[in-house]
C-alpha positions in Angstrom: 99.7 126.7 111.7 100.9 123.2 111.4 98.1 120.4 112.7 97.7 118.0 115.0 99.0 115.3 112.6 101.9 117.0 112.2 102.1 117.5 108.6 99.6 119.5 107.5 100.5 122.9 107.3 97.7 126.1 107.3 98.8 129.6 106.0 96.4 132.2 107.8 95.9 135.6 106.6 93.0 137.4 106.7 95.0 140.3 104.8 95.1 137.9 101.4 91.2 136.1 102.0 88.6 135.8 103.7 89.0 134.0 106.8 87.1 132.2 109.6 89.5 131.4 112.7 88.0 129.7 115.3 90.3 128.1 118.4 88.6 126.4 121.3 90.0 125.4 124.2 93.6 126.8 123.7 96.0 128.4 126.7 96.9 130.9 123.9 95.2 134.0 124.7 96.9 137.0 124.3 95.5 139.3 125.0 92.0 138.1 125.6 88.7 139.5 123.8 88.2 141.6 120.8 90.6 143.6 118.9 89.3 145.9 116.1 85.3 146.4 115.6 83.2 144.2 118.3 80.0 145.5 117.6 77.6 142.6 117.2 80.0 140.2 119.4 79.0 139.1 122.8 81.2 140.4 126.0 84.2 138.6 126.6 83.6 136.5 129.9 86.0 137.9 132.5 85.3 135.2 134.9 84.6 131.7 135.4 86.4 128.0 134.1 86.2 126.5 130.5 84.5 123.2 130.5 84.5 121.9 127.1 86.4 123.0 124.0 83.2 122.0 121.7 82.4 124.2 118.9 79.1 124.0 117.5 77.7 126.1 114.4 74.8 125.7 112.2 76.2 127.5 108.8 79.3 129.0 107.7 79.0 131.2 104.7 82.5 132.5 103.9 82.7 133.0 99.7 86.1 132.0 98.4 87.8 132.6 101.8 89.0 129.9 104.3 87.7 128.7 107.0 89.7 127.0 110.0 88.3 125.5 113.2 90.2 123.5 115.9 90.2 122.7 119.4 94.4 121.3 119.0 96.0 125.0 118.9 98.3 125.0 121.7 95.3 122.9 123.8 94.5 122.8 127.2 94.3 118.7 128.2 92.2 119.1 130.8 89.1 119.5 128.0 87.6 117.7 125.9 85.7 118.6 122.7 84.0 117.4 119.8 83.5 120.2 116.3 80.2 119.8 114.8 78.9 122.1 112.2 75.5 121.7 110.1 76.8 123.9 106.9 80.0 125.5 105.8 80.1 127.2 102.2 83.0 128.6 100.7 81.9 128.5 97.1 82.8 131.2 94.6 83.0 132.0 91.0 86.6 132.6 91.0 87.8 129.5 93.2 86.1 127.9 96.1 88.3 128.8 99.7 89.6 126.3 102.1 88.1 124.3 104.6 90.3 122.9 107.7 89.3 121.0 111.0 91.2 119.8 113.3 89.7 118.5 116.5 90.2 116.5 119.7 87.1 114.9 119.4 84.7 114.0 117.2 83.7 116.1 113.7 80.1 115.9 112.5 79.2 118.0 109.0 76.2 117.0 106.8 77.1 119.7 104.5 80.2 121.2 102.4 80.4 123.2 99.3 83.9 124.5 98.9 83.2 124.9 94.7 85.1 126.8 92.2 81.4 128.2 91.3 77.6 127.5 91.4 77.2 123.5 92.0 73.9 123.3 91.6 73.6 124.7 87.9 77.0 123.7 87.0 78.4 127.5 86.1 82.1 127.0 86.9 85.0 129.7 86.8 87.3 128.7 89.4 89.0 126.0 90.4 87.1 124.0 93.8 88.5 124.4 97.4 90.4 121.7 99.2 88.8 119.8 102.4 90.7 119.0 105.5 89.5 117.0 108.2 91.7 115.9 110.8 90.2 113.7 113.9 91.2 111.7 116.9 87.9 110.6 117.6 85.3 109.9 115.0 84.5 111.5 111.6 80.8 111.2 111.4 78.7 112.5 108.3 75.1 111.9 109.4 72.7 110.9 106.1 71.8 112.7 103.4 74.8 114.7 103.0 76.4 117.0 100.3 80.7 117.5 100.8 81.6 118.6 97.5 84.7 120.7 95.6 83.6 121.4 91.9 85.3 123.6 89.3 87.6 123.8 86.6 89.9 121.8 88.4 88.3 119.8 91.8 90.1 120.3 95.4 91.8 117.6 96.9 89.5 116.0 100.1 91.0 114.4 102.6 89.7 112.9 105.8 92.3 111.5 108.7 90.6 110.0 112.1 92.3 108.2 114.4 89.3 105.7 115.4 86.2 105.9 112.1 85.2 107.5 109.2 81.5 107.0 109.2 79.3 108.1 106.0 75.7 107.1 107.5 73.7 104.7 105.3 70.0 105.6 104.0 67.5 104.0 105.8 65.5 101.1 104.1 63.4 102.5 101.3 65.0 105.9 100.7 65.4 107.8 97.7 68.2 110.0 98.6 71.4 109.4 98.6 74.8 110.9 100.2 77.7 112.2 98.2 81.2 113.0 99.0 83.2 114.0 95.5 85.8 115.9 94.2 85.1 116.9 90.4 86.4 118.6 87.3 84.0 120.2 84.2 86.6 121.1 82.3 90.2 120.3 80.9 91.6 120.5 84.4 92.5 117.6 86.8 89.7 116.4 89.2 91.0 116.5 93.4 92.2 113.3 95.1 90.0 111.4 97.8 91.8 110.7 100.5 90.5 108.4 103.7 92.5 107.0 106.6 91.0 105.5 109.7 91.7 102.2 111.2 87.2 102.0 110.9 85.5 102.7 107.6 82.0 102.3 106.9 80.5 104.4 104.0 76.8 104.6 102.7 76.8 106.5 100.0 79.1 107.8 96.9 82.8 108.5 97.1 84.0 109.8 94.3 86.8 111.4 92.0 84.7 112.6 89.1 85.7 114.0 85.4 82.4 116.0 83.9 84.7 117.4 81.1 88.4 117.0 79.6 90.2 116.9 81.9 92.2 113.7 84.1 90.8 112.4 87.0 92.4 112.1 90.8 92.8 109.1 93.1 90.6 107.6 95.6 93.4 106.1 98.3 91.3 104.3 100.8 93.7 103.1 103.8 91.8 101.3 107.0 91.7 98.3 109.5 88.3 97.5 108.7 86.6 99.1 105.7 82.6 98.2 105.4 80.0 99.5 103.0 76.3 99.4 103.0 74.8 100.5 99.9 78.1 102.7 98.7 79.3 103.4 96.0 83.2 104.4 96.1 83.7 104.9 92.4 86.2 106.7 90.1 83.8 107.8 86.9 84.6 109.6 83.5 82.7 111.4 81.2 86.1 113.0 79.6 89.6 111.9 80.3 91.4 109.2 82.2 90.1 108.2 85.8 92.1 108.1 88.2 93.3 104.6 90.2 90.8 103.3 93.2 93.5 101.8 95.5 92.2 100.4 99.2 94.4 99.0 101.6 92.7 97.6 104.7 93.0 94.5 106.4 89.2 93.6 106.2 86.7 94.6 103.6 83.2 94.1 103.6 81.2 95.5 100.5 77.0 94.7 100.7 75.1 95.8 97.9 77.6 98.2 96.9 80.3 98.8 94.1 84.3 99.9 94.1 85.5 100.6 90.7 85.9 102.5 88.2 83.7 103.5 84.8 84.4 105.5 81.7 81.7 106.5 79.9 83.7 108.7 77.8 83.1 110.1 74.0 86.6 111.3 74.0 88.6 108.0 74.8 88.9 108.4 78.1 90.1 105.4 80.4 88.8 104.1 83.3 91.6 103.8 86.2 93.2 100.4 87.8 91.7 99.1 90.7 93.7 97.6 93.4 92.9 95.6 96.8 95.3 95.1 99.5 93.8 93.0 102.3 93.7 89.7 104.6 90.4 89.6 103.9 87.3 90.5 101.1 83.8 89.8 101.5 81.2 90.7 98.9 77.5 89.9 99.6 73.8 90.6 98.2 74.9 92.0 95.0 78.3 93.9 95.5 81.0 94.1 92.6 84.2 95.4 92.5 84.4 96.4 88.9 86.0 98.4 86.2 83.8 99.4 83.3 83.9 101.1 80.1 79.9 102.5 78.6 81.5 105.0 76.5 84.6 105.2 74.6 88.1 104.1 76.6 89.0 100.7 77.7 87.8 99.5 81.1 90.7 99.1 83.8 92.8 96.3 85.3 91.4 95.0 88.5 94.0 93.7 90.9 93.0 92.3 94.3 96.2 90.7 96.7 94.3 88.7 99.9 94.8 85.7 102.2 91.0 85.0 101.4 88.3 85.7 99.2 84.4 85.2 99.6 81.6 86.4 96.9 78.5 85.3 98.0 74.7 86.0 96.8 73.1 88.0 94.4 70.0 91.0 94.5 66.9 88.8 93.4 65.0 91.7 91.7 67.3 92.2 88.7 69.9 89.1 88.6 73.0 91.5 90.0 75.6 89.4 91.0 78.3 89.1 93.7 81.6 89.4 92.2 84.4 91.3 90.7 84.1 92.3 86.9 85.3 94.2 84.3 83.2 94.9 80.9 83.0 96.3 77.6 79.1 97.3 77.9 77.0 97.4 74.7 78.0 101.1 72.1 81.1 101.0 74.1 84.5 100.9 72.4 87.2 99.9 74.0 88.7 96.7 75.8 88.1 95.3 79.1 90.4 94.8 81.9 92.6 92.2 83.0 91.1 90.6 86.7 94.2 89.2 88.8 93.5 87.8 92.0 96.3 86.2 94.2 94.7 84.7 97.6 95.1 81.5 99.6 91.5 80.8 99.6 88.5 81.5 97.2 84.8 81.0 97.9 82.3 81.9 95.9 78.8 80.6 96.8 74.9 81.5 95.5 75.0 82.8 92.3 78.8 85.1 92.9 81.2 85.6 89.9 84.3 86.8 88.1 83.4 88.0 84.8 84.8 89.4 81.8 82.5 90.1 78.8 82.1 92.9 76.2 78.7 93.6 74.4 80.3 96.2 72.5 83.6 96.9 70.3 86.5 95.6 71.5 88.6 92.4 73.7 87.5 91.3 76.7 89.7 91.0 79.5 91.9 87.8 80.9 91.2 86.8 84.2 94.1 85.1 86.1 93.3 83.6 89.7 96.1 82.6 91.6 94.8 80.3 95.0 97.5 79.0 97.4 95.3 76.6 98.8 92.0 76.2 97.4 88.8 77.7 95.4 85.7 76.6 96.1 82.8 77.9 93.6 79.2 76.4 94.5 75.7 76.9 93.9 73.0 78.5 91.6 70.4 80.7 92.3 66.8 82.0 91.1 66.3 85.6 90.1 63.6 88.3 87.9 66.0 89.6 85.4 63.9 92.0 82.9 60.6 90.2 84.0 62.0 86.8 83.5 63.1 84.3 86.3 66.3 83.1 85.0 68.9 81.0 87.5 72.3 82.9 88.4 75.2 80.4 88.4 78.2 80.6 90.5 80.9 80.5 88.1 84.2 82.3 86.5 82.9 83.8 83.0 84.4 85.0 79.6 81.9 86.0 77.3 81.7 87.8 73.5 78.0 88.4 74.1 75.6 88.9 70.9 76.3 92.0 68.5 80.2 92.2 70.1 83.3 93.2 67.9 85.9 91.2 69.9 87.9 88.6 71.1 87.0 86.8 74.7 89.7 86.8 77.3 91.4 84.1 78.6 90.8 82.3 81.8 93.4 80.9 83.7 93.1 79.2 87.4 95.9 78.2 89.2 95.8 76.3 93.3 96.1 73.1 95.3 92.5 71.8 95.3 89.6 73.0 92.8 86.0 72.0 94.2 83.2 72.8 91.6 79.6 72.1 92.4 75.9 72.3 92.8 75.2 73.7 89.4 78.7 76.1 89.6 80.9 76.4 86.3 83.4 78.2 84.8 82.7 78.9 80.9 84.3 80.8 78.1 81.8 81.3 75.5 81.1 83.4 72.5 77.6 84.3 70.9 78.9 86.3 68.2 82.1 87.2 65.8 84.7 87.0 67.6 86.5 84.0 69.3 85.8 82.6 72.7 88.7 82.9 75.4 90.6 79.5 76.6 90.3 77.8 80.1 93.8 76.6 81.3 93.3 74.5 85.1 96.3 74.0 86.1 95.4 72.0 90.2 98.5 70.6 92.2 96.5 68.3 94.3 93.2 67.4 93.0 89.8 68.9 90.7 86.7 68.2 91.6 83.1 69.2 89.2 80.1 67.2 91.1 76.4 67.7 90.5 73.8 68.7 88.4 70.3 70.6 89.9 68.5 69.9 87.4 66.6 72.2 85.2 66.5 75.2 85.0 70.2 75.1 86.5 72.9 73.9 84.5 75.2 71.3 85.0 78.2 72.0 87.3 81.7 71.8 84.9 83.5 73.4 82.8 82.8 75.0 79.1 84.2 76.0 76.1 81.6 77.3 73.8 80.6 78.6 70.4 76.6 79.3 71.2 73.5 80.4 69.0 74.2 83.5 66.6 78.3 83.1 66.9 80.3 82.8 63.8 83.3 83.1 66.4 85.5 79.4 67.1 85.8 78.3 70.6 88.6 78.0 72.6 90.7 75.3 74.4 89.7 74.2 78.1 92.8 72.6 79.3 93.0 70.5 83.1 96.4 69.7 84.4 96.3 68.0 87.7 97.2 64.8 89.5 93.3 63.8 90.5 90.3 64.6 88.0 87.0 63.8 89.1 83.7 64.6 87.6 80.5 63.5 89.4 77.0 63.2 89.6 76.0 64.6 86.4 78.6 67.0 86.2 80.1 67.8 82.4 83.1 68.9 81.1 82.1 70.2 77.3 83.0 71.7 74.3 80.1 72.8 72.3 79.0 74.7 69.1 75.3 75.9 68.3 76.3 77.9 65.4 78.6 78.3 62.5 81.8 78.6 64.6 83.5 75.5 65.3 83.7 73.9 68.6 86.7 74.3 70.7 88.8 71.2 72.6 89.1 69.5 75.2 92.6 68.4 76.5 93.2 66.5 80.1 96.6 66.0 81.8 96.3 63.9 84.9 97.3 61.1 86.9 94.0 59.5 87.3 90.9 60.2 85.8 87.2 59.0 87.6 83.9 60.0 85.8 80.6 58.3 87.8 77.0 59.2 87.5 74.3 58.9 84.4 75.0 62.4 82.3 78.4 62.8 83.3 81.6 63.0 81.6 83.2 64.4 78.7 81.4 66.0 75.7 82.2 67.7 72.5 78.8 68.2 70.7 77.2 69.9 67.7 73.8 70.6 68.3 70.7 70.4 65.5 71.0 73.3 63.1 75.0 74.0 63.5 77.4 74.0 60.6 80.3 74.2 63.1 82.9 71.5 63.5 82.8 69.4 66.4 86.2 69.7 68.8 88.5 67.2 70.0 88.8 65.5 73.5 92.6 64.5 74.2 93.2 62.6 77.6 96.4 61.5 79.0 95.9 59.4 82.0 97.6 56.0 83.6 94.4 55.3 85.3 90.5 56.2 83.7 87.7 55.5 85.5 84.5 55.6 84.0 81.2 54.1 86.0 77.8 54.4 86.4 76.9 55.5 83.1 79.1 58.2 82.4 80.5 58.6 79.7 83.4 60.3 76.8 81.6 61.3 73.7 81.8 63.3 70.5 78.3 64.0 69.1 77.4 65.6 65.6 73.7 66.4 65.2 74.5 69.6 63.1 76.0 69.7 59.6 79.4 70.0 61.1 81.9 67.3 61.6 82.0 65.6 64.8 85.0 65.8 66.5 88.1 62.9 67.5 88.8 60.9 71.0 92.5 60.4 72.1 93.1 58.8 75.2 96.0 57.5 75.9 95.9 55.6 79.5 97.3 52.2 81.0 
């Protein structure tokens, strides 16, 4: 039986498996009623006129055999009709069976089990079924829901509508949660997740999953719109490679949600790539897109192509940030990801960031941001992180965090006009043996760092620095643009705390205008360092310093301070 989309092809015979065969509202009946054994059936009407080519069912238990439902085979167009079914299990020790809809209307399932064996106490000897569902109307999966193929190799799941895929989100205050995944627990290859629909909004976890040895499969997201409200459409390992998480859509939303991929491998696996296609991406109240490494494996390049960017906001309760990541967590060994983002416009407000670090063993990731027209970064926020209130900046991050093996990654920023502010920064820092990343600016138009909250906040700027416990150096932040200002108690600073020595500070630019008390350029040594203090190198025709501000180089460790060359008419 070939389906409605065209493509997908169904081999039926009940001779070779189980099967479950159920056709509403087709012309095709010939003959009509019951051949073989109908006891236990209901009569065959022999009068009166279809109205509906619905089918609904509460469970389908059919052990490794398939089941197929449609209302598309040879269809009458005078009805309509929507497929809705509670419950449909097909799992078996020796393979899970199939599971096909195809419908004219709408398709509603809570729950599918389609599992190579049992897949509540994880006793596998068959590979998992494969999931079809093919809809011109809505696909709806009311909340909590279970649509799972486990086994020694997962079934592929894929989910075609021509108007929304919609995975309910819990209600406020819930402990449950929904799950759609396709998983191996063993050496075979996990299924692919497949979702098309020009609406998406999903609630709950989408997954290609790797419990044992084996590789992981895809998750290929394609959609107009594609929201989430507390989802989690993640690739994980606790074995071999994951598989890529690629979304093309033309709008996505993510609130308090994550789209990634993680490894927390003891074996090396790899988390998979992560790539974004879209006009536009909005990330709010705490959602990342990620790729992360907790075991052993490095984490996976994350790659997002847009006409705009906006990461905005942060949960309170806990400090989790807005943003896009990719991190070497602490025990982990492996290296982080390199984040590449080419937009037109980036915004990133109230505590959102792009961040590479690694607490573990291993390099952390570049991040390269490519903005046609502008990036705005702005803002810093409050939040209870471990019992503490501790502020949340906006700002692009490269970290070697305490008790890291590893070198920082490199940040470079690329676009027309750079607007830095409100306590905002962007910082590559090291707090323990291995270097810090550099910053390279490079602004055709014009920079801008302004402001300074006040404490606790930090100054808005830029950073380079070697801070308390690091034995790492710093790195080079390096501005190349026609305009340079920095106002209003905003600092550009290269700084060591520790034994490490500072890193420089080297400015390329047209004109340079520093105003404000507390402002300006700054290469320090704090009290108690033994680190070097870094160089400051400006090349300007025109610098313009006011109000107070100032260019320094300030030893008040052991360390030597650091030089000034500025070069300007």
């Amino acid at each position: 039986v070939t389906l409605s989309d065209g493509v997908t092809r169904v081999a039926i015979n009940g001779n070779l498996e189980p099967t479950v065969d159920i056709r509403a509202g087709t012309t095709n009946f010939n003959p009509t009623g019951i051949t073989g054994n109908g006891t236990g059936f209901s009569p065959t009407p022999t009068s009166g006129t279809a109205t509906s080519a619905d089918i609904n069912i509460n469970r389908i238990i059919a052990p490794g055999g398939l089941v197929f439902l449609t209302n598309q085979y040879q269809p009458n167009p005078a009805l309509s009709g929507n497929i809705s079914v509670n419950s449909i299990q097909t799992a078996n020790l020796i393979g899970g069976g199939d599971v096909v809809i195809d419908s004219r209307g709408r398709i509603t399932s809570r729950n599918m089990d389609v599992s190579g064996g049992n897949s509540v106490d994880l006793t596998f000897n068959g590979r998992g079924g494969d999931i079809t569902l093919i809809s011109t109307s809505d696909i709806f999966i009311p909340y909590p829901s279970r649509i799972v193929s486990y086994g020694l190799g997962g079934g592929n799941i894929t989910l075609k509508s021509n108007s929304a895929i919609i995975q309910e989100p819990p209600p406020s205050g819930s402990s449950d949660s929904s799950l759609l995944e396709s998983a191996v627990f063993n050496s075979g290859t996990a299924g692919d997740v497949t979702l098309e629909a020009p609406s998406m909004l999903f609630g709950g976890f989408i997954q290609s999953s790797i419990y044992g040895s084996g590789q992981g499969g895809k998750l290929i997201i394609t959609a107009n719109s594609l929201s989430t409200d507390q989802g989690f459409l993640l690739n994980y390992s606790e074995g071999g490679n994951t598989g890529p998480v690629i979304v093309n859509a033309q709008e996505i939303s993510l609130n308090n949600s994550v789209l990634g991929t993680e490894t927390d491998s003891s074996s090396g696996g790899n988390a998979g790539d992560v790539e974004i296609n879209t006009n536009t991406l909005v990330a709010t109240n705490g959602a990342q897109v990620s790729s992360i490494t907790t075991g052993i494996g490095n984490a996976g390049n994350v790659t997002v192509n847009a006409d705009a960017i906006t990461l905005t906001g942060v949960i309170e309760d806990g400090g989790i940030f807005s943003g896009i990541t990719s991190n070497v967590q602490r025990n982990a060994q492996g290296n982080g990801g390199t984040i590449k983002l080419q937009t037109r416009t980036l915004s990133m407000q109230d505590g959102a960031q792009i961040r590479t670090s690694i607490r573990g063993r291993g390099n952390a990731g570049n991040i390269e941001i490519r903005a046609e027209e502008s990036i705005a970064i702005a803002g810093s926020v409050l939040a209870t992180v471990s019992g503490r209130i501790v502020p949340i900046p906006s700002a692009i991050l490269s970290e070697v965090r305490p008790g890291a093996e590893g070198e920082g990654g490199v940040i470079e920023v690329a676009t027309r006009r750079l607007s830095v502010s409100n306590g905002a920064f962007i910082s590559a820092s090291t707090q323990s043996r291995g270097n810090a990343g550099s910053i390279t600016i490079n602004v055709s138009e014009s920079a801008s760092f302004d402001g300074n909250p006040g404490a606790p906040f930090f100054p808005s700027g830029a950073y380079v620095g070697t801070l308390v416990g690091a034995s790492g150096k710093g790195g080079t932040l390096t501005i190349n643009t026609p305009s340079l200002s920095v106002t209003n108690g905003a600092q550009l600073e290269a700084l060591t705390e520790s034994v490490g020595d500072a890193g420089n500070i080297i400015i390329n630019a047209r004109e340079v205008s520093l105003r404000g008390a507390n402002t300006g350029l700054f290469s320090n040594t704090t009290p108690g360092s033994t680190g070097n203090g870094g160089n400051i190198s400006i090349r300007s025709p025109q610098i313009e310093i006011r109000d107070s501000a100032a260019i320094s180089v300030d030893s008040k460790g052991s360390g030597s301070g650091g030089n000034i060359a500025a070069q300007a008419n």
